[in-house]
N, C-alpha and C positions, 0 to 999 in steps of 0.2 A: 521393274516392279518391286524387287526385292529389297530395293536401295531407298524406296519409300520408305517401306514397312520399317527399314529397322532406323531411320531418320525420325520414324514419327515414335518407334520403342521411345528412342533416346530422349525425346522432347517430352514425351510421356514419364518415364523413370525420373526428367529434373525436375517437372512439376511435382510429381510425388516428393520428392527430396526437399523444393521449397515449402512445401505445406507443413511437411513436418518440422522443419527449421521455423517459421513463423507460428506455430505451433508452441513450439518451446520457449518465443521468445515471447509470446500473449503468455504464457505460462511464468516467466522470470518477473518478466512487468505486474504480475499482481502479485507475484512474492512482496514487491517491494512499494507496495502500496499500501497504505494504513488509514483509517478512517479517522478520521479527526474532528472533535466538538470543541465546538467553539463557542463561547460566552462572554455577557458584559457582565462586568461584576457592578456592582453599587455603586463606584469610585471612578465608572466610565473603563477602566486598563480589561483589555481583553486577556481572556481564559483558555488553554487548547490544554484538553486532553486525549489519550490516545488510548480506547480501553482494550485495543488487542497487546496494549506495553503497558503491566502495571506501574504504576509510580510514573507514569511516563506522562508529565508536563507543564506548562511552562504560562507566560504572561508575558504584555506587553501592551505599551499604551497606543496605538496604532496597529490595524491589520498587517501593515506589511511588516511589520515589526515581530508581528506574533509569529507570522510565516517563518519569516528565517530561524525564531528561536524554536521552534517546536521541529521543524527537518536537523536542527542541531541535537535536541531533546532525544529524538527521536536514535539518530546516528548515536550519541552517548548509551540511548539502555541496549541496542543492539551489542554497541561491542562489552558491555558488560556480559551480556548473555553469553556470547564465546568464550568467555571464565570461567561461569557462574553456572551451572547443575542444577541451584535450587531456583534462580532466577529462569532459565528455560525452563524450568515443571511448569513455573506459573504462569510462563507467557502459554505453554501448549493448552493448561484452563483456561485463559482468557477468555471473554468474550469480545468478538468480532463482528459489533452490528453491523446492519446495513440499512441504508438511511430510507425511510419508512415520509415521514412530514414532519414540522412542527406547524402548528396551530396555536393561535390566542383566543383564550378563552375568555368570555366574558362573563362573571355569573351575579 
């Protein structure tokens, strides 16, 4: 009977242990996610900016094209920011929406 009890402790104490581990890594995975708007401009080349990284973005004449430029954009103002003092202030002000709708309007 005893040999249960502390069989099921043990199974008990690693669930606890994994939850906390996936926990932190649901917690690292939105560290390093960043919301990104994306636009056509007049000219047809698509628009990504990233308004949690001031200054932070990029163009390209194809989707996939803007994808890699702006995860490169992106990787560039971070490691500025590990410099940069006045660059972290203004990422901590940023704002960091969250995607709400767009709508066309007709009027």
């Amino acid at each position: 009977m005893k040999k249960k009890a502390k069989i099921y402790r043990v199974k008990e104490k690693a669930a606890s242990y994994l939850a906390v581990a996936n926990r932190g890594n649901l917690n690292a995975a939105r560290k390093n996610q960043y919301a990104v708007i994306i636009e056509q401009d007049e000219d047809g080349f698509f628009v990504a900016s990233v308004p949690a990284l001031p200054g932070c973005y990029t163009q390209a004449k194809t989707l996939s094209g803007l994808r890699g430029n702006i995860k490169d954009a992106i990787k560039l103002c971070l490691s500025v920011a590990k410099k940069d003092v006045g660059y972290q202030n203004q990422i901590k002000a940023a704002y960091q929406p969250s995607f709400i709708a767009m709508e066309m309007v007709t009027v």
